[in-house]
DRENDO-1510 file (C-alpha; in Angstrom, 1 decimal, always signed):
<recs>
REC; n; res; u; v; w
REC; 1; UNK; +8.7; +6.9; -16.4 .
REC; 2; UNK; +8.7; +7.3; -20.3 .
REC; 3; UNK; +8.6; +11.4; -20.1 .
REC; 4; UNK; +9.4; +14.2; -18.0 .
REC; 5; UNK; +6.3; +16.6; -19.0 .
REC; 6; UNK; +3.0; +15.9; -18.0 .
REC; 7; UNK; -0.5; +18.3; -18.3 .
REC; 8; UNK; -2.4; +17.9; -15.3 .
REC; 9; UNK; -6.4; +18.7; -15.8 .
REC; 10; UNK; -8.5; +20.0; -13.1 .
REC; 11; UNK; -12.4; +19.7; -13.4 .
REC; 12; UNK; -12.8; +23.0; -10.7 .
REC; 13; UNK; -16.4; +24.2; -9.8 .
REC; 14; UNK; -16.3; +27.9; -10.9 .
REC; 15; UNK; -15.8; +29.5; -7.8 .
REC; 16; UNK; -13.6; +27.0; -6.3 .
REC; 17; UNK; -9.7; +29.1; -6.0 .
REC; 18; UNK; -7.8; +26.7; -3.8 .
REC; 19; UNK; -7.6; +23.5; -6.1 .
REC; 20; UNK; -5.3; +25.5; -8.7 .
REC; 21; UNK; -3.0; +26.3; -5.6 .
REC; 22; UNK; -2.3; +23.2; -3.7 .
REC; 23; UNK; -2.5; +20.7; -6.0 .
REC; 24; UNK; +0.2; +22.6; -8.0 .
REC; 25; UNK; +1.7; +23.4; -4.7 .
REC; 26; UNK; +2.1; +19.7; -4.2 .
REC; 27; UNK; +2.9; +18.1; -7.8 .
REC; 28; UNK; +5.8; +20.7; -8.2 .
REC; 29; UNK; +7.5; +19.6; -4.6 .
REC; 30; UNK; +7.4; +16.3; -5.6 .
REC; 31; UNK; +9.6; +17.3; -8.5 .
REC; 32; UNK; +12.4; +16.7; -6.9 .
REC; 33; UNK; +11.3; +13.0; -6.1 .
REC; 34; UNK; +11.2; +12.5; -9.7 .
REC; 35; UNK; +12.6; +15.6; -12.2 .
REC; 36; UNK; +8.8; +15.6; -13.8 .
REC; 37; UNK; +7.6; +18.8; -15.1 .
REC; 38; UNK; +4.1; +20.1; -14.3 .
REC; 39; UNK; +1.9; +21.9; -16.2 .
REC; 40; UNK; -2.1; +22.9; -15.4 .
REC; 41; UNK; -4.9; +23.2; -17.5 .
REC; 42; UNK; -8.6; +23.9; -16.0 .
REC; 43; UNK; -12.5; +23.5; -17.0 .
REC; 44; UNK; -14.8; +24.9; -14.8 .
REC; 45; UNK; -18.7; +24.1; -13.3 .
REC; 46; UNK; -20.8; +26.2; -12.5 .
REC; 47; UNK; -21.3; +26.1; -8.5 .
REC; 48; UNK; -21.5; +29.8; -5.8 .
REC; 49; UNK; -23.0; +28.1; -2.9 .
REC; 50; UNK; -22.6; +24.7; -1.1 .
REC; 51; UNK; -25.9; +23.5; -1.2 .
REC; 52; UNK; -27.5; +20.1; -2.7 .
REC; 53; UNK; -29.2; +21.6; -5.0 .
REC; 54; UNK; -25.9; +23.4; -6.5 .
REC; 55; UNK; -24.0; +20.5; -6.2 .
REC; 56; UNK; -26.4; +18.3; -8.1 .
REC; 57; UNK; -26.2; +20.5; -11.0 .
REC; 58; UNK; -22.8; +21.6; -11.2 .
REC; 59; UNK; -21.9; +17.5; -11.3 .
REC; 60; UNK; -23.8; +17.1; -14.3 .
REC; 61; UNK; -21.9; +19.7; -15.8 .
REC; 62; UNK; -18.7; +17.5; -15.5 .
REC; 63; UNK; -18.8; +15.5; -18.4 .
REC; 64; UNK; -18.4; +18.8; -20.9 .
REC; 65; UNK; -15.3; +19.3; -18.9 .
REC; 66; UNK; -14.1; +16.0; -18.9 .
REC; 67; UNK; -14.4; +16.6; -22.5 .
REC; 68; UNK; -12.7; +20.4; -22.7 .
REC; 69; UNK; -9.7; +18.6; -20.7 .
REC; 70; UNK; -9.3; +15.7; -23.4 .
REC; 71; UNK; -8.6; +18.3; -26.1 .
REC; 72; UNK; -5.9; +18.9; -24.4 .
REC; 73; UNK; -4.6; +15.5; -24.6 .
REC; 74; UNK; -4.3; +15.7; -20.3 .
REC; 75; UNK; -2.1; +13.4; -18.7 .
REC; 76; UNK; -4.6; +12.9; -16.0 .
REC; 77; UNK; -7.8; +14.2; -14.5 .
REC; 78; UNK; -8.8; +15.5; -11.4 .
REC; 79; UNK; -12.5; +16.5; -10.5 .
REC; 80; UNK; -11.9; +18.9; -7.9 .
REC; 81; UNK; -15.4; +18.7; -5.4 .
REC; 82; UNK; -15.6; +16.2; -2.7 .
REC; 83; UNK; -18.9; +16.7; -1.4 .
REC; 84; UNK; -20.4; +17.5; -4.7 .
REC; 85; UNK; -19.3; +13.3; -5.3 .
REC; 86; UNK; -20.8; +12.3; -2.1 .
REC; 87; UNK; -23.6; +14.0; -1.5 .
REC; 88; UNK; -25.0; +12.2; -5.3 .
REC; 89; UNK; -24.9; +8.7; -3.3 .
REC; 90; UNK; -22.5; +6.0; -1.3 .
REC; 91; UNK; -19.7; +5.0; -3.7 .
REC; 92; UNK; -21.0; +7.4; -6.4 .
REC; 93; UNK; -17.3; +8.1; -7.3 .
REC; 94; UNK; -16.6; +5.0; -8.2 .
REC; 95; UNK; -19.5; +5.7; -11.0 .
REC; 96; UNK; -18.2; +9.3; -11.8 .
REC; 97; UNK; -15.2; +7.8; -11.9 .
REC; 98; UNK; -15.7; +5.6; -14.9 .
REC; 99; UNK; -18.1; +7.8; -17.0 .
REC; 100; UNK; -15.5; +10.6; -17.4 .
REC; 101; UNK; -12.7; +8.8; -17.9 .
REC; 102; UNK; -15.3; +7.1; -20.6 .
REC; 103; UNK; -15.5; +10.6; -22.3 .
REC; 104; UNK; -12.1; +10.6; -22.6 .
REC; 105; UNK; -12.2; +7.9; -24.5 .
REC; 106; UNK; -14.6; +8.5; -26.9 .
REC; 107; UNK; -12.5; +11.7; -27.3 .
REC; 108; UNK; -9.6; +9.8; -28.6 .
REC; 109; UNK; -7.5; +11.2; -25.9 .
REC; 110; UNK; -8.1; +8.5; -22.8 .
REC; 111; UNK; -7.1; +9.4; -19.3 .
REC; 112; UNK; -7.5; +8.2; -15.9 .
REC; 113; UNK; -9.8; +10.0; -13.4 .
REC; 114; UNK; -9.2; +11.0; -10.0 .
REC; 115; UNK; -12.3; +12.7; -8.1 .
REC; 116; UNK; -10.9; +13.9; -4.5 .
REC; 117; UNK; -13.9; +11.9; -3.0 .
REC; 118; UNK; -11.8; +8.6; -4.1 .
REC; 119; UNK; -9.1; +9.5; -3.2 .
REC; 120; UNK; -10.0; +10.3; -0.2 .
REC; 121; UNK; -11.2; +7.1; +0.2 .
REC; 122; UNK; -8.1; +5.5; -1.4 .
REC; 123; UNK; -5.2; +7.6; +0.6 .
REC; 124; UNK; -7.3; +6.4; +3.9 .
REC; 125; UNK; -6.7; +2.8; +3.1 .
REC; 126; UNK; -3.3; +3.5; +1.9 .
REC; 127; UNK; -2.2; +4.3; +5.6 .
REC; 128; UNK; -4.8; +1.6; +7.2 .
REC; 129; UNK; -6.9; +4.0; +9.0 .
REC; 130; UNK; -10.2; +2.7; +10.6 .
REC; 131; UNK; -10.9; +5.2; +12.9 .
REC; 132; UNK; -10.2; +9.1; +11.9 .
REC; 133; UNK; -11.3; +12.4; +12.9 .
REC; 134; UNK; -12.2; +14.8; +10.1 .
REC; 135; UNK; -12.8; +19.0; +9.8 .
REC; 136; UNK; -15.3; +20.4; +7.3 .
REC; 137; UNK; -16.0; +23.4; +5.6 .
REC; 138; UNK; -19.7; +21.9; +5.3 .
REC; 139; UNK; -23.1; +22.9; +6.6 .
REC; 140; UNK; -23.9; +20.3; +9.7 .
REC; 141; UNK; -26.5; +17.8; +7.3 .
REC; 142; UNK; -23.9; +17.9; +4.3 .
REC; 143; UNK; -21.0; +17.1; +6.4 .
REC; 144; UNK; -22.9; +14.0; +8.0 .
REC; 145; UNK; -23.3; +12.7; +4.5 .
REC; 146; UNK; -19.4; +13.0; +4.2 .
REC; 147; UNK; -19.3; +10.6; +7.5 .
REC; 148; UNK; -22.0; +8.6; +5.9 .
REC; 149; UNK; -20.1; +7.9; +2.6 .
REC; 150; UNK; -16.9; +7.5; +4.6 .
REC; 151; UNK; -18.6; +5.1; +6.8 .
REC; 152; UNK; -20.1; +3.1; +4.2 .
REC; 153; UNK; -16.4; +2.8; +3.0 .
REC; 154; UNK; -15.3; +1.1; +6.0 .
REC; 155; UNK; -13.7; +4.1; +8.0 .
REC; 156; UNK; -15.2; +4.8; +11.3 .
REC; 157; UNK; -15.7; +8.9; +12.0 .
REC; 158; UNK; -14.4; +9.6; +15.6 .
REC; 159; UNK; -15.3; +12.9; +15.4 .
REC; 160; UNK; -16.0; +15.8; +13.4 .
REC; 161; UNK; -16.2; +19.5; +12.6 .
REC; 162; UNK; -18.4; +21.3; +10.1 .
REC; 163; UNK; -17.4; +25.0; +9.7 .
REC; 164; UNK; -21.2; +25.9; +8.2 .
REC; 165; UNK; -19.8; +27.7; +5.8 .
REC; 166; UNK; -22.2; +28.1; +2.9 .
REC; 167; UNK; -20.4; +30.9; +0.3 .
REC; 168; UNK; -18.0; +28.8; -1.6 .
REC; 169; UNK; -15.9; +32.3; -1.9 .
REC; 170; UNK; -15.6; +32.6; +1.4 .
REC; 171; UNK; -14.2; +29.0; +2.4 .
REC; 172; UNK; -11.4; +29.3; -0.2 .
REC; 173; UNK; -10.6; +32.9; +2.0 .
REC; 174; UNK; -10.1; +30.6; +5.0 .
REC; 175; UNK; -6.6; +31.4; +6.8 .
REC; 176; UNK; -5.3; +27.5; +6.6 .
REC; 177; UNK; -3.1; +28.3; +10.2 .
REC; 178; UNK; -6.7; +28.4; +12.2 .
REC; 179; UNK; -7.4; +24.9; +11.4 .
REC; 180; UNK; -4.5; +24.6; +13.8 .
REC; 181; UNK; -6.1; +25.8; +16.8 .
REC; 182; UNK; -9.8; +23.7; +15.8 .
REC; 183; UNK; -7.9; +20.4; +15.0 .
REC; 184; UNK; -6.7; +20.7; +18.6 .
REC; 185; UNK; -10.2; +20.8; +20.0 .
REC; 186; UNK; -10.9; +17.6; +18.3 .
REC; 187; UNK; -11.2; +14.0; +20.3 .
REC; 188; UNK; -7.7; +12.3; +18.3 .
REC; 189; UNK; -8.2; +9.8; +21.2 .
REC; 190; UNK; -6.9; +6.1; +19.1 .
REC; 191; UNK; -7.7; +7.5; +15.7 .
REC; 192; UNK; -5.2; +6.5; +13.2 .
REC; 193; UNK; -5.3; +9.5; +11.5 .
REC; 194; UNK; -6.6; +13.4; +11.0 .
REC; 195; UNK; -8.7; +14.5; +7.9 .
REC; 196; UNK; -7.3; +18.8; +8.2 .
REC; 197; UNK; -9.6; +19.8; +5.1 .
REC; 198; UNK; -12.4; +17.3; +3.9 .
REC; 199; UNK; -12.7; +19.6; +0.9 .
REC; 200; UNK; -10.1; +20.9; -1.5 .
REC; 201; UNK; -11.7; +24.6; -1.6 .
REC; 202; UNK; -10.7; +24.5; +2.1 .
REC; 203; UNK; -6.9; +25.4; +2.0 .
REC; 204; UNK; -4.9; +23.4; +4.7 .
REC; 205; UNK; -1.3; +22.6; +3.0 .
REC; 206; UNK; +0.2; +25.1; +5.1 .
REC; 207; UNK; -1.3; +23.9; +8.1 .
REC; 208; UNK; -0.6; +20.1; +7.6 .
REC; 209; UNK; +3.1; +19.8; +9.0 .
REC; 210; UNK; +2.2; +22.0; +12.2 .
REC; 211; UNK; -1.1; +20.0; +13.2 .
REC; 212; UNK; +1.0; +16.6; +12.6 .
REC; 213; UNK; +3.7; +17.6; +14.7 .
REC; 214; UNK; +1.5; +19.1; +17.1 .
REC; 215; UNK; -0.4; +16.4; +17.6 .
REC; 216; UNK; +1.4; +13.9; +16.6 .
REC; 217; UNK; -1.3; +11.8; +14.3 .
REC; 218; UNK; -1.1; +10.9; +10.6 .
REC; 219; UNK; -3.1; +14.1; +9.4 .
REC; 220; UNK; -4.0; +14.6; +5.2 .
REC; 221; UNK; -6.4; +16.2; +3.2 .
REC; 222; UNK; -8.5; +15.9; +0.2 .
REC; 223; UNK; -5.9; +18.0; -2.1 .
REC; 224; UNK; -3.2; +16.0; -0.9 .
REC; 225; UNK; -4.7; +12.7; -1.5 .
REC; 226; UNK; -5.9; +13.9; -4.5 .
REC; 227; UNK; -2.1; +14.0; -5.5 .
REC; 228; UNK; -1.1; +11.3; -4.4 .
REC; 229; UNK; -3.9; +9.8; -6.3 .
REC; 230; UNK; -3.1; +12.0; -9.5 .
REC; 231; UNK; +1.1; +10.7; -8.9 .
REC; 232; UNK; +0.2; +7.2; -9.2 .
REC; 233; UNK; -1.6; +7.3; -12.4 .
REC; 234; UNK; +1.5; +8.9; -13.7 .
REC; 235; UNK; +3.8; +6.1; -12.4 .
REC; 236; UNK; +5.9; +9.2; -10.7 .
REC; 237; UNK; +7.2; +8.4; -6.9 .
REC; 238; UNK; +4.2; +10.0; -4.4 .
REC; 239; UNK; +6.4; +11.6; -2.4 .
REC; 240; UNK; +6.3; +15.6; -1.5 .
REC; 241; UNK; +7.5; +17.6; +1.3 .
REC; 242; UNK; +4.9; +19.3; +3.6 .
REC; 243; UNK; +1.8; +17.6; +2.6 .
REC; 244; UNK; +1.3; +15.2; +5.4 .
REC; 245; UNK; +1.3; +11.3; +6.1 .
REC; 246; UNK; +0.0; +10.1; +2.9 .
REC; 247; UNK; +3.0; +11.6; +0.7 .
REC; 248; UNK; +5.7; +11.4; +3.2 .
REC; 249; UNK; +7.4; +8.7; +0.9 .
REC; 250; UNK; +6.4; +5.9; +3.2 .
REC; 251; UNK; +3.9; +4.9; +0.5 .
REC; 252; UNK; +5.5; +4.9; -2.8 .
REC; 253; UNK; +5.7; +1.5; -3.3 .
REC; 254; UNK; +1.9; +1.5; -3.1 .
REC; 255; UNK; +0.0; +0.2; -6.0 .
REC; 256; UNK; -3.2; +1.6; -7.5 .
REC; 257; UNK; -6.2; +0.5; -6.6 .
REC; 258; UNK; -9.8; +1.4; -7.8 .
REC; 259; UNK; -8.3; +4.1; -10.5 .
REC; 260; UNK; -10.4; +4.1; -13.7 .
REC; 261; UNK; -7.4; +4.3; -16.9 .
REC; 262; UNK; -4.5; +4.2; -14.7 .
REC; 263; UNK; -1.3; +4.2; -16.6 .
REC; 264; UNK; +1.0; +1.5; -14.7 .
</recs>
């Protein structure tokens, strides 16, 4: 580690209020793994509703914040909208991916991307799971796409839960403690581990530690693989207290794979 100060950019869809929580949340109890020193900086995309149509757009408005961020001179990026990645096609992220961490380039000011829908992706393979269970926030036909894209990945989808929660407001108002009680409901039977919040506007950090003792699988979420992601491309230990399997400290050894600009 050549520094102890890094800016952390968030691409965030406009109504999205959990992202500037937890990934904070996260980053700054890892702190102690590594003395680094955190600080956030935000563009937003416009999105109100979780709908395709919304989703569509608000993605093409990611490049002018990919841009915004790289004025900053960020340290890294993270595009903060799962499902707006996979609902534009199977391995789309891999493509978003590489065209914003482009405009950073062409900035003058290059850093490495992480979009949650990779790192989902990633922090799955990470821990070797082939068989998970996973909760959404989602309407039913935008939560089978997330199977589908995690599917085409390699990952069976045991089972699954889609909130139908269309008002973008209204899933970042979720209590995370009643995932608790649905998580429970959900067939863990052989999985090797427990997506608690397939969507980082769905807050779950709190939530994590209970579920995993409860029910004793491997559970993460988007936002914490999204760290873990965003801890790696900083070559900082990807370690933090409370946030599940992924960042337990098991995995810091771990080598990235699949980042776009990664720093090690």
């Amino acid at each position: 580690m050549d520094k102890a100060s890094f800016r952390i950019g968030q691409i965030v869809p406009s109504s999205n209020t959990t992202m500037e929580t937890e990934i904070p949340a996260i980053l700054q109890a890892s702190s102690a793994a590594s003395g680094a020193h955190f600080t956030f900086h935000s563009s937003r995309m416009r999105m109100k509703h979780v709908t395709r149509e919304e989703l569509a757009a608000m993605d093409a408005d990611s490049d002018r914040c990919a841009l915004e961020l790289s004025d900053a001179h960020v340290d890294v990026m993270g595009y903060a909208c799962l499902v707006a990645i996979m609902s534009m096609g199977k391995g789309y992220h891999r493509e978003s991916e590489r065209r914003l961490h482009q405009r950073t380039i062409e900035n003058g000011a290059a850093a490495p991307v992480v979009t949650s829908a990779g790192a989902l992706i990633e922090g799955l393979g990470v821990i070797g799971a082939k068989k998970i269970a996973v909760i959404t926030p989602y309407m039913k036909p935008l939560t089978q796409l997330v199977v589908d894209y995690i599917e085409a990945e390699g990952v069976e989808v045991q089972d699954r839960v889609a909130l139908e929660i269309q008002d973008n407001i209204a899933v970042g108002r979720r209590d995370p403690m009643a995932l608790v009680e649905i998580a429970s409901g959900l067939d863990l039977a052989n999985v090797d581990a427990l997506v608690l919040s397939a969507c980082v506007q769905m807050p779950s950090l709190a939530a994590i530690p209970v579920v995993e003792a409860k029910l004793g699988v491997p559970v993460i979420s988007a936002a914490a693989c999204t760290a873990f992601r965003m801890l790696q491309s900083l070559n900082l230990p990807a370690k933090a207290p409370g946030a599940g399997e992924l960042l337990s400290g098991r995995y810091t050894d771990v080598l990235p794979t699949g980042l776009i600009g990664e720093t090690l």
